[in-house]
C-alpha positions, 0 to 999 in steps of 0.5 A, a space after each residue: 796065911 797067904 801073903 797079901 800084895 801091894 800093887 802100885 798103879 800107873 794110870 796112862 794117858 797121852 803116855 804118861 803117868 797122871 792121877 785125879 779124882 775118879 778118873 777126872 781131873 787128871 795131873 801129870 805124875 811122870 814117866 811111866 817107865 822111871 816110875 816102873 822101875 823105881 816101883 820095881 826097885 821098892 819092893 812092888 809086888 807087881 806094877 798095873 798099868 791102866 790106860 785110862 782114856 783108851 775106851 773113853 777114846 775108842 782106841 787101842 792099847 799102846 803097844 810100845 809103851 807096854 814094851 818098854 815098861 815090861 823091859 824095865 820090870 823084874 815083878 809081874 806086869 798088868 795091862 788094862 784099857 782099851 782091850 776089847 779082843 783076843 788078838 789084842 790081848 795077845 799082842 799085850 802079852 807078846 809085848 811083854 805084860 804077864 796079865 791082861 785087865 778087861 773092863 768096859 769090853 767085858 761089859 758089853 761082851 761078857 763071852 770075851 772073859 770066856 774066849 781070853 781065858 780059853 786061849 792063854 789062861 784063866 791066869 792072864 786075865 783080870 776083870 776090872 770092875 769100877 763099881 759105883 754105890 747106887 743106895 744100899 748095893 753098888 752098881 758097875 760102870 764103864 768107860 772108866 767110870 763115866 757110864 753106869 751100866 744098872 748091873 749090880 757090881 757084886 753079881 758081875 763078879 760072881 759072872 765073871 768068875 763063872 766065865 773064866 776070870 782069874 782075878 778081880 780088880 775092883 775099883 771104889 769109883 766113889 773113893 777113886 783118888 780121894 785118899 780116904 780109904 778104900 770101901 771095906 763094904 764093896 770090896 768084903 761083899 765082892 770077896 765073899 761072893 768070889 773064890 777069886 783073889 781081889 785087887 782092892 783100888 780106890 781111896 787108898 791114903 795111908 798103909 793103914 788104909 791098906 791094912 783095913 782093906 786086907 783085913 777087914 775089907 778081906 781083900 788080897 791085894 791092894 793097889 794104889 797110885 797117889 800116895 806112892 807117885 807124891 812120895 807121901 810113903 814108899 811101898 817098903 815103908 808100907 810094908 813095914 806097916 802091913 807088918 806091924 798090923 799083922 799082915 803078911 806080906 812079901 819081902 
């Protein structure tokens, strides 16, 4: 079995790290550098860092503090917010992210999945999708979750692996910093339908949350911001779990 990852997440906004609830809310939750490296230093598989008010605010990435959280990394590194083109991708990979995620551009210009991984790789880039239930299906948004799109979430993804996407970050904006667990249904039904690895993010309250979203969610990694910015477990702790239900996971 592969093993599986856990991915702690910093959400930026006015450089630093913050969490609320589906993206609103929000509570300062440090520096994002000090939480990189201590996040490094426990074990992360890899560090995400998501500017969350980039798109909402129509500006670019922050290009320096990419800089400095990559200088403090040993594991790999994801960048997403505000990414609307192929040079601005390739200034966050000079800058030091190993991956790009892309969200709200992709939406309204599904070629630049196609053009990003013509030019460094279907690798370097993640599709983000924050999806949000709409009765029996779920549908993706934009502009961190504020703006429903009416695109079904699950063929959105399919889309995106057909454009050239190397992985989906997929986002519960309905379980988005609640704490009450990941949605199993929408992240299974997206896994099925890709061949792509998926990122599961949103609800994520306890190492047993995350056990069920790798298991019977069948997702390959998790993500989560809370319960490692409040102290509430560290990621070696959650890996002792992991491992104790049956999950493989990385040292």
């Amino acid at each position: 079995m592969r093993a599986r990852r856990v991915i702690p997440c910093l959400d930026i906004r006015g450089g630093r790290v913050v969490k609320g609830v589906r993206f609103r809310d929000l509570r300062d939750a440090g520096d994002p550098v000090e939480r990189a490296r201590a996040y490094d230093g426990d074990g992360a598989d890899e560090i995400c860092l998501l500017d969350v008010s980039a798109s909402q605010e129509e500006r670019r990435p922050l290009l320096d503090l990419v800089r400095r959280v990559a200088d403090a990394l040993t594991v790999p590194f994801t960048v997403g917010g505000g990414i609307g083109s192929v040079e601005e991708v390739r200034g966050l990979l000079r800058a030091g992210a190993d991956r790009v995620s892309i969200g709200t551009a992709a939406l309204a210009d599904p070629g630049l999945i196609r053009r990003a991984a013509d030019a460094f790789g279907s690798q370097c880039v993640i599709v983000s999708i924050d999806a949000l239930r709409a009765g029996a299906s779920w549908q993706a948004t934009s502009h961190g979750g504020r703006r429903p799109t009416g695109r079904d979430a699950v063929a959105w993804a399919v889309e995106a692996e057909r454009l050239g996407a190397g992985e989906i970050l997929l986002n519960a904006m309905d379980a988005d910093g609640t704490r009450a667990g990941y949605d199993l249904a929408l992240t299974r039904a997206v896994a099925r339908a890709v061949r792509l690895p998926v990122i599961a993010s949103g609800g994520a309250g306890t190492p047993q949350d995350m056990a069920r979203v790798l298991t019977v969610g069948e997702a390959d990694a998790a993500l989560a911001a809370s319960i490692f910015h409040d102290g509430s477990v560290t990621i070696r702790q959650a890996k002792e779990i992991l491992r104790a239900a049956g999950v493989v996971v990385r040292p």
